[in-house]
C-alpha positions as CSV (number, residue, x, y, z in Angstrom):
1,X,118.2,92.1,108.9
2,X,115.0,93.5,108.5
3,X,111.7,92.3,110.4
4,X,108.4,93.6,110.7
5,X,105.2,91.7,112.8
6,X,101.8,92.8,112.0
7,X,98.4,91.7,111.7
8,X,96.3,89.7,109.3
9,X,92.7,90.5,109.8
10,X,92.0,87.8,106.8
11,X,93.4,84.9,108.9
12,X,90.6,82.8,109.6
13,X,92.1,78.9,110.2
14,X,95.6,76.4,110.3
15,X,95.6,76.5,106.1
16,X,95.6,80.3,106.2
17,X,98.7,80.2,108.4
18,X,100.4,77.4,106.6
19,X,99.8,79.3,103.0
20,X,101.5,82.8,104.1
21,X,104.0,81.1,105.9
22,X,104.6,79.1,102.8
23,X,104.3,81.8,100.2
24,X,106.5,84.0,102.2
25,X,109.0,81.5,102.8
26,X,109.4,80.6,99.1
27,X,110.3,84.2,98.3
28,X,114.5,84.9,97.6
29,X,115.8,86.4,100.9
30,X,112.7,86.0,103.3
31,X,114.6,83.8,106.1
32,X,111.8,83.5,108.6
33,X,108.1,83.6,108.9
34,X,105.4,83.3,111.4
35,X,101.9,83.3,111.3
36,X,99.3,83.0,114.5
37,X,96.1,81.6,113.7
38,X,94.8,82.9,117.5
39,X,96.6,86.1,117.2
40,X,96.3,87.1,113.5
41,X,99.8,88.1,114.0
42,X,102.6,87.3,111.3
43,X,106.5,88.1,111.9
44,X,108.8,88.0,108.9
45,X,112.3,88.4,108.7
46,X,114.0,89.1,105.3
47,X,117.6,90.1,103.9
48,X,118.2,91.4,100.1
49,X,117.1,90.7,97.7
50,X,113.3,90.5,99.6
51,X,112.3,94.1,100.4
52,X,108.8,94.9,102.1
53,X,107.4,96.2,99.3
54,X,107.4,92.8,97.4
55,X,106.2,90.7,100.5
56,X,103.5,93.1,100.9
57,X,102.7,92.7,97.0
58,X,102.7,89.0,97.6
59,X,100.5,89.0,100.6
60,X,97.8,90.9,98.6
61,X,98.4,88.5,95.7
62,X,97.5,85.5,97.8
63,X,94.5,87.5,99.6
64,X,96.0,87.9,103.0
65,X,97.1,91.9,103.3
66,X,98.2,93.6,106.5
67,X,96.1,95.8,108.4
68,X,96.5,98.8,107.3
69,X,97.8,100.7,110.1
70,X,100.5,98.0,110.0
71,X,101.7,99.0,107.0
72,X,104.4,101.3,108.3
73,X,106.6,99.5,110.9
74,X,109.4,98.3,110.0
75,X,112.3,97.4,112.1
76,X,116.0,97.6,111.1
């Protein structure tokens, strides 16, 4: 399964937190998600049919992209 942690820079408070981990979570395949409002830090989990490049879409869509250096780790 697929995972990737990263950071948030745009994660400001407990809502921000509870909407990614919300908006993630509602996407087909995404099994787990994790956001810390102290650490900016989110950790995601996914199986098909969720692939990176749509929960990266998403995140833009709901105004809370990765860093960009970020962008590229993603563990097997």
């Amino acid at each position: 399964m697929p995972s990737k942690t990263f950071t948030v820079p745009a994660i400001s408070c407990g809502h921000c937190t509870r909407t990614i981990e919300n908006e993630l979570g509602d996407l087909a395949g995404v099994r787990h998600v994790t956001a810390d409002q102290e650490t900016r830090v989110v950790t995601i989990e996914w199986d098909a049919p969720a692939t990176w490049e749509q929960i990266d879409a998403l995140l833009h869509e709901i105004n809370y992209p990765p860093a960009p250096e970020d962008n590229l780790t993603v563990l097997n």
